[in-house]
Biopython code that builds the backbone (N, CA, C, O; Angstrom):
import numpy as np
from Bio.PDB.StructureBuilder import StructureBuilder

atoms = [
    (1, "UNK", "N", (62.535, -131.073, 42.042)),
    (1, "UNK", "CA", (62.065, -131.171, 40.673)),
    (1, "UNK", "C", (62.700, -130.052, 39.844)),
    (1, "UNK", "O", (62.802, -128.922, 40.321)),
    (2, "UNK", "N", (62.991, -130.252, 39.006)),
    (2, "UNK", "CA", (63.939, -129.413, 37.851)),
    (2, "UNK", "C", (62.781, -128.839, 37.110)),
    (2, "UNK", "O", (61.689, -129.397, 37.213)),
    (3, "UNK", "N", (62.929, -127.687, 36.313)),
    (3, "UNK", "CA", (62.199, -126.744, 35.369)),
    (3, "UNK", "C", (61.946, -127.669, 33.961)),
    (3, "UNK", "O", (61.031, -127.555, 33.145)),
    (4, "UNK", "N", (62.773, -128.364, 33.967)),
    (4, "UNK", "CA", (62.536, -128.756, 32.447)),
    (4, "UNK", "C", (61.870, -130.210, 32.572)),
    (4, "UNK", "O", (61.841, -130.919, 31.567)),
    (5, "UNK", "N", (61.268, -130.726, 33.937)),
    (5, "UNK", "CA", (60.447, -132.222, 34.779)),
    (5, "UNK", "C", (59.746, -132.312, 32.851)),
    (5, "UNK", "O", (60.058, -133.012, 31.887)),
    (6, "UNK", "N", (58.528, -131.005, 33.107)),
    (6, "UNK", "CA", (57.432, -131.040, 31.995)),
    (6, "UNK", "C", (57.745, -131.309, 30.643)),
    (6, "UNK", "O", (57.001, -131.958, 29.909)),
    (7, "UNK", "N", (58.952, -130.770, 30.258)),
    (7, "UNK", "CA", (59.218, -130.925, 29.164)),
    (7, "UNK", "C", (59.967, -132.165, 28.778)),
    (7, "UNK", "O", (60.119, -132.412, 27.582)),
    (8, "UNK", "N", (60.441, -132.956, 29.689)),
    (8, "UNK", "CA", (61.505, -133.968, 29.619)),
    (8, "UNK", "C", (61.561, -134.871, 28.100)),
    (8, "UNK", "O", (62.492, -134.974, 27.301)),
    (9, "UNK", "N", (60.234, -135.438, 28.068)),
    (9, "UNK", "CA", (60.321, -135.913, 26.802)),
    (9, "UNK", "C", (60.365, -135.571, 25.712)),
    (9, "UNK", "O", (60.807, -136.257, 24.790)),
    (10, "UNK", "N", (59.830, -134.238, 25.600)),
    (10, "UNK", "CA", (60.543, -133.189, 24.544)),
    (10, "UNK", "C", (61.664, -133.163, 24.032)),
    (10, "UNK", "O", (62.064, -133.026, 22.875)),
    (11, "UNK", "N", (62.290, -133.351, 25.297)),
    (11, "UNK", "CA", (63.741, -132.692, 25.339)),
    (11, "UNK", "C", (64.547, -134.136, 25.064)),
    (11, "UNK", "O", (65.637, -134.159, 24.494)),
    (12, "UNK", "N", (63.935, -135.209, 25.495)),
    (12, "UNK", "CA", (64.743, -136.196, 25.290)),
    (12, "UNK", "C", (64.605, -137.035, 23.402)),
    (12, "UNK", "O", (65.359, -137.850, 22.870)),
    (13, "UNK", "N", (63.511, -136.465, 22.943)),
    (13, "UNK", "CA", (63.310, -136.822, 21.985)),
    (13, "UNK", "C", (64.126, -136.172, 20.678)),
    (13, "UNK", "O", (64.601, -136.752, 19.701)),
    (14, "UNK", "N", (64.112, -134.682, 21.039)),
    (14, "UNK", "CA", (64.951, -133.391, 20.419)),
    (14, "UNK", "C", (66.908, -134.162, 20.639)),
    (14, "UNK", "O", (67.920, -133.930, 19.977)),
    (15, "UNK", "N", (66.785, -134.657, 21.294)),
    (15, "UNK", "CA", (68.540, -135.150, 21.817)),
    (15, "UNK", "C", (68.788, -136.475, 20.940)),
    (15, "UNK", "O", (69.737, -136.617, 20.169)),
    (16, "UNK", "N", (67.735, -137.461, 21.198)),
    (16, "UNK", "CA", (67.815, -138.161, 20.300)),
    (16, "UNK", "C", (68.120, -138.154, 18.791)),
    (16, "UNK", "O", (68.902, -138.888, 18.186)),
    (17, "UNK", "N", (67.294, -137.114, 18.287)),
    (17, "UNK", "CA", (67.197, -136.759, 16.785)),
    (17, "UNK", "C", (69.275, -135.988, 17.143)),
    (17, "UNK", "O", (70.311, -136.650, 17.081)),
    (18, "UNK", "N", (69.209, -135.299, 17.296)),
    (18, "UNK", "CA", (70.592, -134.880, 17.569)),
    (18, "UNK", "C", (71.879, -136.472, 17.559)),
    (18, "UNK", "O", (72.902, -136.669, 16.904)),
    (19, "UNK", "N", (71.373, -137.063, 18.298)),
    (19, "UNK", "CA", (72.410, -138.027, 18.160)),
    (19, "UNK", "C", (71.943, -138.936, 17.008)),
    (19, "UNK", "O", (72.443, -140.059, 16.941)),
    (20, "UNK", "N", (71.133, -138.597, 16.199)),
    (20, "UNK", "CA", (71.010, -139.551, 15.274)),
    (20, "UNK", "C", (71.935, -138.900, 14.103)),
    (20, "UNK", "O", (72.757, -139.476, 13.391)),
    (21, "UNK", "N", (71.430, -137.078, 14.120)),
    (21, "UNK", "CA", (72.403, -136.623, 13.152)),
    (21, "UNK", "C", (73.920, -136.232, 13.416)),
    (21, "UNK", "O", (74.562, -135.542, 12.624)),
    (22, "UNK", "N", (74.514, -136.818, 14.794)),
    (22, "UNK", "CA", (76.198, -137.113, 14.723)),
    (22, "UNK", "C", (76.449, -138.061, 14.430)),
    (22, "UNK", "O", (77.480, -138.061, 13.758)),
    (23, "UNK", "N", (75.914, -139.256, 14.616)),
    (23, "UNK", "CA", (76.076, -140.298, 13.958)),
    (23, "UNK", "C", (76.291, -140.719, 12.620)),
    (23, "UNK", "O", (77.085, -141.506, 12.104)),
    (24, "UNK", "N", (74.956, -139.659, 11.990)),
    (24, "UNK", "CA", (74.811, -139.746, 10.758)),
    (24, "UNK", "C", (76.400, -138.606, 9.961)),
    (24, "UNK", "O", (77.232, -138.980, 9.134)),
    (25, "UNK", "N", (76.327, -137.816, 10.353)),
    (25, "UNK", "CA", (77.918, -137.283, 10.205)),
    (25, "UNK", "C", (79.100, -137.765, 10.370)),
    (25, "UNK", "O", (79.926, -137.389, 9.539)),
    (26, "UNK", "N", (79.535, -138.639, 11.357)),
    (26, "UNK", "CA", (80.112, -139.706, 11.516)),
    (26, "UNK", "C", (80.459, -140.767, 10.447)),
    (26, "UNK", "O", (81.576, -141.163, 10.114)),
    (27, "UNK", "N", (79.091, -141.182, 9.928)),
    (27, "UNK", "CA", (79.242, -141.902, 8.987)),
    (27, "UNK", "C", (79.682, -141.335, 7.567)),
    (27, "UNK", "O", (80.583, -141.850, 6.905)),
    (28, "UNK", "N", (78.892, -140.126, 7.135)),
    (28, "UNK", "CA", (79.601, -139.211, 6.167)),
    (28, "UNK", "C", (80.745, -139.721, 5.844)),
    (28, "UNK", "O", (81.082, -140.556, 5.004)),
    (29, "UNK", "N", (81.658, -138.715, 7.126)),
    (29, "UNK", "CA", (83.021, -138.446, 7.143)),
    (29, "UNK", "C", (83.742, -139.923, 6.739)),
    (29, "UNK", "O", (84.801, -140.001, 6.115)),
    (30, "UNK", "N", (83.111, -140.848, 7.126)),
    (30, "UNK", "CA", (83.719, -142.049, 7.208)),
    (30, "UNK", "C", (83.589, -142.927, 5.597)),
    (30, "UNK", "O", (84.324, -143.834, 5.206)),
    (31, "UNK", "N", (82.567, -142.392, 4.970)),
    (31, "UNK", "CA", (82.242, -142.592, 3.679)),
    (31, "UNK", "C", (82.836, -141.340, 2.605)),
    (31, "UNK", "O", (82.406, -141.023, 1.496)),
    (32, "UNK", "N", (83.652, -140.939, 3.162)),
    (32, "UNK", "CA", (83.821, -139.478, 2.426)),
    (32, "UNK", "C", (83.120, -138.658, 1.705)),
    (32, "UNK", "O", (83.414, -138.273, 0.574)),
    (33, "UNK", "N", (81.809, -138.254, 2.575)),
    (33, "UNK", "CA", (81.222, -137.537, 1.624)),
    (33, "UNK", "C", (81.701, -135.814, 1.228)),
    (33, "UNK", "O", (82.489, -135.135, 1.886)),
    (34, "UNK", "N", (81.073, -135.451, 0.154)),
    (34, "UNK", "CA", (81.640, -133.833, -0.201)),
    (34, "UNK", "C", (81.220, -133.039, 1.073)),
    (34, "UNK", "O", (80.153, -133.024, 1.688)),
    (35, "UNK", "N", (82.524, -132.314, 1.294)),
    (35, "UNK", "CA", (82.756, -131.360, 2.548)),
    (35, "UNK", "C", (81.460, -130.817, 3.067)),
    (35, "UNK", "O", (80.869, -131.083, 4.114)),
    (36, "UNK", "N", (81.138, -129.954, 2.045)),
    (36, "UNK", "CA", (79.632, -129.199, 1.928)),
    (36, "UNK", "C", (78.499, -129.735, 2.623)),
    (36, "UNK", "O", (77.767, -129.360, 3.539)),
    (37, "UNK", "N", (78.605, -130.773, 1.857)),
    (37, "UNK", "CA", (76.903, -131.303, 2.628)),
    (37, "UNK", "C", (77.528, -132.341, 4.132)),
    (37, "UNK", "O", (76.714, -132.870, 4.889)),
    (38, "UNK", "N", (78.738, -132.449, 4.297)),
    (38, "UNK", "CA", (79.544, -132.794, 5.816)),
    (38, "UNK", "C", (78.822, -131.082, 6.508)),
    (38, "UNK", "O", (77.812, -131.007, 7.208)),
    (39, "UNK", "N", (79.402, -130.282, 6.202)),
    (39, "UNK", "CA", (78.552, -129.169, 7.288)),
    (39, "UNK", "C", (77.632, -128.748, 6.977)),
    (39, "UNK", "O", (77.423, -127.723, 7.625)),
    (40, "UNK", "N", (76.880, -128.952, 6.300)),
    (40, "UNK", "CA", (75.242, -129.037, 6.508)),
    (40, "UNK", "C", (74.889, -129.527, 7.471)),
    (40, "UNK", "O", (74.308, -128.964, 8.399)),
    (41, "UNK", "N", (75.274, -130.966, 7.365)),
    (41, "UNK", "CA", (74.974, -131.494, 8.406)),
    (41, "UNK", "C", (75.193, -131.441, 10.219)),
    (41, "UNK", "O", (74.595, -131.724, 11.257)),
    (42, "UNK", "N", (76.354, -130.929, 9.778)),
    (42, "UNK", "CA", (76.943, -130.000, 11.093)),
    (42, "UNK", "C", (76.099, -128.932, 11.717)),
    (42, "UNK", "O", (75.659, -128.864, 12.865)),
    (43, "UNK", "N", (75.955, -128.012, 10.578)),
    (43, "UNK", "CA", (75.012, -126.679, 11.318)),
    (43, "UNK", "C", (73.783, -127.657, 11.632)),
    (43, "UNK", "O", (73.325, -127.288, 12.713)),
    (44, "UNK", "N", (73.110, -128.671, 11.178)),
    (44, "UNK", "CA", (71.683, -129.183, 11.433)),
    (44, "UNK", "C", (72.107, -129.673, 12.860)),
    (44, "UNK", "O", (71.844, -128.710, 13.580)),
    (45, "UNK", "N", (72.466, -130.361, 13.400)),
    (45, "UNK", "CA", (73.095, -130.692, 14.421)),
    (45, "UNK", "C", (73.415, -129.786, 15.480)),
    (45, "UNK", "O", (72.918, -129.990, 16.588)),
    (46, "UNK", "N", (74.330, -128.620, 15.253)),
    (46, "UNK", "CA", (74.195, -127.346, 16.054)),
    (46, "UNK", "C", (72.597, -126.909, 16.385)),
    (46, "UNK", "O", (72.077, -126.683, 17.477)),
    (47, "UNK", "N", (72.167, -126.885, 15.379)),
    (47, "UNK", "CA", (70.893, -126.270, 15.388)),
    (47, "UNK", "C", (70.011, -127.092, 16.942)),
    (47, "UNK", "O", (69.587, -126.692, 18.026)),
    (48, "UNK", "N", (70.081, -128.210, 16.317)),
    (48, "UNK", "CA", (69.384, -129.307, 17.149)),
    (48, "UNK", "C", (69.186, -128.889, 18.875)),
    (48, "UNK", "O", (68.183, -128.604, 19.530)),
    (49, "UNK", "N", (70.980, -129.034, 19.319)),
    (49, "UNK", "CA", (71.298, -129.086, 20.450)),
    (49, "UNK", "C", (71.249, -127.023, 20.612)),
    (49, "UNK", "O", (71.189, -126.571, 21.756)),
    (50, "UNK", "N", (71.268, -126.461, 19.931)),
    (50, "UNK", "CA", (70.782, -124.946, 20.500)),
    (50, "UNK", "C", (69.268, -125.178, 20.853)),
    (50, "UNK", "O", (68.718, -124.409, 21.641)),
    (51, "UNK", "N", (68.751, -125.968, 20.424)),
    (51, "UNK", "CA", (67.167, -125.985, 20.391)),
    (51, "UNK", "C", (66.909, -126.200, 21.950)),
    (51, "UNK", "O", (66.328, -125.581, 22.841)),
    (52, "UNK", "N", (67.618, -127.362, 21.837)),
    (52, "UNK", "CA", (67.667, -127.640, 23.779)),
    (52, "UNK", "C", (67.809, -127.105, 24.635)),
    (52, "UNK", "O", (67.078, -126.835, 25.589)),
    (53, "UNK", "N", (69.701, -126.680, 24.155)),
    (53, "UNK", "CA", (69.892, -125.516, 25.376)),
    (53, "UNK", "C", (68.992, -124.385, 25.434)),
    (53, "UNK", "O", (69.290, -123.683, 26.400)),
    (54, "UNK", "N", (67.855, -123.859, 24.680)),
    (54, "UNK", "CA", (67.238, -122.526, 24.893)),
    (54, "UNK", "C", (66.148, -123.310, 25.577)),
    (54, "UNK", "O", (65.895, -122.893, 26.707)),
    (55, "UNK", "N", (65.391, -124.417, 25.140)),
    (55, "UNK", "CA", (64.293, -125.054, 25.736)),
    (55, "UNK", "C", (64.550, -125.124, 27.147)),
    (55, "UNK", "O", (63.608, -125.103, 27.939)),
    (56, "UNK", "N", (65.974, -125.220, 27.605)),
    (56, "UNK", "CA", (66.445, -125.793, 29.063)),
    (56, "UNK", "C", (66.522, -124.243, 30.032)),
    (56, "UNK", "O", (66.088, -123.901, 31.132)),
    (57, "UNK", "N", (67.164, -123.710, 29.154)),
    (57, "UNK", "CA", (67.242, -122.016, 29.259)),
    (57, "UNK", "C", (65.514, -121.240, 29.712)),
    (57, "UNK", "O", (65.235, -120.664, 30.764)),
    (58, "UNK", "N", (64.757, -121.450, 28.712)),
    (58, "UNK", "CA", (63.798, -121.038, 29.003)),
    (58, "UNK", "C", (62.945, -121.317, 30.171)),
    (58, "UNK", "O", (62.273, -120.471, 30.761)),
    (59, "UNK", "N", (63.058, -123.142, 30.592)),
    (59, "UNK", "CA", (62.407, -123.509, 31.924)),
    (59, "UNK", "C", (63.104, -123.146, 32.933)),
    (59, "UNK", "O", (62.615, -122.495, 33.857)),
    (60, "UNK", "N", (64.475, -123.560, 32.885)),
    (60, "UNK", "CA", (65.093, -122.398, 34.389)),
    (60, "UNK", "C", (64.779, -121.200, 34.614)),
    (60, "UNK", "O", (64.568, -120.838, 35.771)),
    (61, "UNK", "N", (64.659, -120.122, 33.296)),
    (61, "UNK", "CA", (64.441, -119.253, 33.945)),
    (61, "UNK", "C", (63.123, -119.110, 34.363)),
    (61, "UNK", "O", (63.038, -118.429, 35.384)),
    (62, "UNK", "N", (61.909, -119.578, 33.857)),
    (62, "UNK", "CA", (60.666, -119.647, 34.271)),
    (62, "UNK", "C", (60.202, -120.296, 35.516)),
    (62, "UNK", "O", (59.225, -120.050, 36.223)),
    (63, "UNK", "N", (61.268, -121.308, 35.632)),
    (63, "UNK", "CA", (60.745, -122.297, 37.112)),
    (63, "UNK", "C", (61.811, -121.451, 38.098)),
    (63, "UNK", "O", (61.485, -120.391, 38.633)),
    (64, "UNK", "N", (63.295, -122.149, 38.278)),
    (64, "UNK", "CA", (64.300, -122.222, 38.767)),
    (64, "UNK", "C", (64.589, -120.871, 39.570)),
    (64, "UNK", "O", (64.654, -120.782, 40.796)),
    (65, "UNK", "N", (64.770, -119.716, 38.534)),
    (65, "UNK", "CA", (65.225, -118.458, 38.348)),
    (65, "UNK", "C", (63.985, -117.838, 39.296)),
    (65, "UNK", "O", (64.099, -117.307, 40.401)),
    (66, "UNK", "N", (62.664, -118.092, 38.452)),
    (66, "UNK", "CA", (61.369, -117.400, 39.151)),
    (66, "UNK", "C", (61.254, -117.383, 40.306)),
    (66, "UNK", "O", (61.059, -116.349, 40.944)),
    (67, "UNK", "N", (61.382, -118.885, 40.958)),
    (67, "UNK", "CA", (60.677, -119.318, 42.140)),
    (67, "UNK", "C", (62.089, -118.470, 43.402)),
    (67, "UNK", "O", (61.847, -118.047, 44.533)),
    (68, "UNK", "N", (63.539, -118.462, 42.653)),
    (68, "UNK", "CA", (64.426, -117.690, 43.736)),
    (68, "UNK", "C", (64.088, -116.335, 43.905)),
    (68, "UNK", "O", (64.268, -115.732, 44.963)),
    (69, "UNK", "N", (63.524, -115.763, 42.726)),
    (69, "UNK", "CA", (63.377, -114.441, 42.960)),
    (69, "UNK", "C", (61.967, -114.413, 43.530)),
    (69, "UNK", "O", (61.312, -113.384, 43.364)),
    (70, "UNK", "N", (61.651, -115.023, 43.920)),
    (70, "UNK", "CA", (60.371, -115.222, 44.794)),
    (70, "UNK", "C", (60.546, -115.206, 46.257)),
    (70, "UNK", "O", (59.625, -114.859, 46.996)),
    (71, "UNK", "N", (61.917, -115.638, 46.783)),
    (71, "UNK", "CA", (62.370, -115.911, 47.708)),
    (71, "UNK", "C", (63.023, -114.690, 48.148)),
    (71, "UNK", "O", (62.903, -114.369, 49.330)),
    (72, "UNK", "N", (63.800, -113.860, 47.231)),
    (72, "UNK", "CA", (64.807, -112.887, 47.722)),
    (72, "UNK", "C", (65.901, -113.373, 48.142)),
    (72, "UNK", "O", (66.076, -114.562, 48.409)),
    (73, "UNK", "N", (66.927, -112.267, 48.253)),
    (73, "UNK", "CA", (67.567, -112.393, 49.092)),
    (73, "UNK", "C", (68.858, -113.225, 48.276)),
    (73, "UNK", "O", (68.825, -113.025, 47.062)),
    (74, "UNK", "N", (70.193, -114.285, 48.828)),
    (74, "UNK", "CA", (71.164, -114.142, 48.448)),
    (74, "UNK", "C", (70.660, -115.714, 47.138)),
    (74, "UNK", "O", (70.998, -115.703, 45.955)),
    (75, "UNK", "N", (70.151, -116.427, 47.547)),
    (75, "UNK", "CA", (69.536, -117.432, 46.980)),
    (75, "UNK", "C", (69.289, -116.441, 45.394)),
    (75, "UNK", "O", (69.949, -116.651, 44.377)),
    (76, "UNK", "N", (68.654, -115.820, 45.466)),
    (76, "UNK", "CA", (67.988, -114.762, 44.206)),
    (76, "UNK", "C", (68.895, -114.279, 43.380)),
    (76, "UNK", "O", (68.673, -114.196, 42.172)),
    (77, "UNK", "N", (70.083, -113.885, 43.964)),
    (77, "UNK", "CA", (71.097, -113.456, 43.260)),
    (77, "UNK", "C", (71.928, -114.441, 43.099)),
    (77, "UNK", "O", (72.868, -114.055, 42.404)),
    (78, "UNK", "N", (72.029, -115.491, 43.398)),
    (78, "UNK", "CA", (73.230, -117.163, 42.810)),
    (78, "UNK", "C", (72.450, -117.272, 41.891)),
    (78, "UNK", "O", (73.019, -116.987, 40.838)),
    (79, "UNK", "N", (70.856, -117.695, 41.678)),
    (79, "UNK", "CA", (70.755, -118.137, 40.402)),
    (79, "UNK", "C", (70.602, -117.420, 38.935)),
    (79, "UNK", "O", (70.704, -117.899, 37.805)),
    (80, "UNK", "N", (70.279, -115.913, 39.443)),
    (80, "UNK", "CA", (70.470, -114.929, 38.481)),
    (80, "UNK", "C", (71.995, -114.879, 37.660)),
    (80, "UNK", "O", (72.344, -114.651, 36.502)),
    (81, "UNK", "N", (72.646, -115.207, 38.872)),
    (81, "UNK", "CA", (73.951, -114.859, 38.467)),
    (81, "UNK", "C", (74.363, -116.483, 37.397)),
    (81, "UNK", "O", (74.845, -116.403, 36.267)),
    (82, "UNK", "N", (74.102, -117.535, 37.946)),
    (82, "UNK", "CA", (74.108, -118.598, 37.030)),
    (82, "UNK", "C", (73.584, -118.601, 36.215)),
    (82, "UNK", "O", (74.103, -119.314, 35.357)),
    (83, "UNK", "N", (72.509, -118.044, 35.855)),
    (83, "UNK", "CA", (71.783, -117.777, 34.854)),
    (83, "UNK", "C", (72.179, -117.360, 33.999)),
    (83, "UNK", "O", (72.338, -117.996, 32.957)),
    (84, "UNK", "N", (72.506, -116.000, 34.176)),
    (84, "UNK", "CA", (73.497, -115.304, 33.239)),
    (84, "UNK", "C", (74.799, -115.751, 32.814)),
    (84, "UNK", "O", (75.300, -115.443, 31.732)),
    (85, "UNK", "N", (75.420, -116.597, 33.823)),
    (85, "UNK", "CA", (76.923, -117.265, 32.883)),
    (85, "UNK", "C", (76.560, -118.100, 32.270)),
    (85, "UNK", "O", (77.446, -118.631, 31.600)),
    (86, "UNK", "N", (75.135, -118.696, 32.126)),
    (86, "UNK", "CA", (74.727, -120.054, 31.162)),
    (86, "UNK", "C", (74.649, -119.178, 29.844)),
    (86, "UNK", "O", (75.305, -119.484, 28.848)),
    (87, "UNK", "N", (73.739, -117.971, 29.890)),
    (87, "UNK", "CA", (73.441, -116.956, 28.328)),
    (87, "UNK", "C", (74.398, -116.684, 28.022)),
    (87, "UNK", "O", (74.446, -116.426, 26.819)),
    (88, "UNK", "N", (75.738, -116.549, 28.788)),
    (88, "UNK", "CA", (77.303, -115.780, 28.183)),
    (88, "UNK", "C", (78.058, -117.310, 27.185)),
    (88, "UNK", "O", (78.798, -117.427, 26.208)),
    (89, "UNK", "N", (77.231, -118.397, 28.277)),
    (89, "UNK", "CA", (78.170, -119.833, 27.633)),
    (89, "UNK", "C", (77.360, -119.814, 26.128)),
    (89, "UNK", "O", (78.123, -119.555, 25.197)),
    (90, "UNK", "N", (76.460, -119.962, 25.883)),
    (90, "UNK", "CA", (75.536, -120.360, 25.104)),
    (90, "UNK", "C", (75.814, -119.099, 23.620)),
    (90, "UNK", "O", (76.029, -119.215, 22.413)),
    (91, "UNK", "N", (75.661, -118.022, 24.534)),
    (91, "UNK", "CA", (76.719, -116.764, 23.041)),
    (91, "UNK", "C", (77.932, -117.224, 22.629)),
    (91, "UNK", "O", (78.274, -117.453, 21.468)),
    (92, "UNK", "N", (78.524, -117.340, 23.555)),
    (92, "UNK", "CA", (79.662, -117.327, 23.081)),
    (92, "UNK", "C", (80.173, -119.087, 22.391)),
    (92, "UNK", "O", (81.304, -119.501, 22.138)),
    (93, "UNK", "N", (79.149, -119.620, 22.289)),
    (93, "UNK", "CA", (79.485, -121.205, 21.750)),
    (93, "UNK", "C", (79.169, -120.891, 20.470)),
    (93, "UNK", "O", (79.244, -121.746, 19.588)),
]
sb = StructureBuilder()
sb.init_structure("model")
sb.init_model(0)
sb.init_chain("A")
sb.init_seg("    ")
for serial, (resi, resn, name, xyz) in enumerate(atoms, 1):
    if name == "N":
        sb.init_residue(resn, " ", resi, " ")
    sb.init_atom(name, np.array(xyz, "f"), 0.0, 1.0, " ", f" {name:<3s}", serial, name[0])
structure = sb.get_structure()
C-alpha cells in the first residue's frame, strides 16, 4: 500500500482539474488568445500539479519514509536518500 492509498481521490480529483486546465490552454493557444492570460493560465496549472507533487511528497514522507526509519538500517537510508532527490527534483522544476 502506497502513502498517498488515503488520499487517492484527492489526488485524483486535483489531476483532473489540472488536465482540464491544459486542455483548456491548449485550446487558448489554438484560438489565439492574448499571451498574458495564455500564462496565467500556465502558472494556474503549475500551481495545480505542485499541489500534488507536495500532497504526494508529504504522504511518503509520513508513511513511506517513516515506517523505513522505523526499520533502520540500509532500507532507512534508500528512502531518505530518494526522498531527498524527489525535494531536489521538485526545486529545481
Amino acid at each position: 500500500m502506497h502513502g498517498y492509498s488515503d488520499n487517492k481521490e484527492q489526488l485524483l480529483k486535483r489531476l483532473r482539474r489540472a488536465e482540464g486546465q491544459v486542455r483548456g490552454i491548449h485550446r487558448m493557444i489554438d484560438e489565439d488568445a492574448y499571451c498574458i492570460d495564455v500564462l496565467t493560465q500556465v502558472s494556474a496549472a503549475t500551481r495545480a500539479l505542485e499541489t500534488v507533487a507536495l500532497a504526494l511528497l508529504d504522504d511518503h514522507l509520513s508513511h513511506c519514509v517513516a515506517e523505513a526509519t522505523r526499520e533502520g538500517g540500509e532500507v532507512a537510508e534508500q528512502k531518505i536518500a530518494e526522498a531527498s532527490a524527489a525535494i531536489a527534483r521538485l526545486v529545481r522544476s
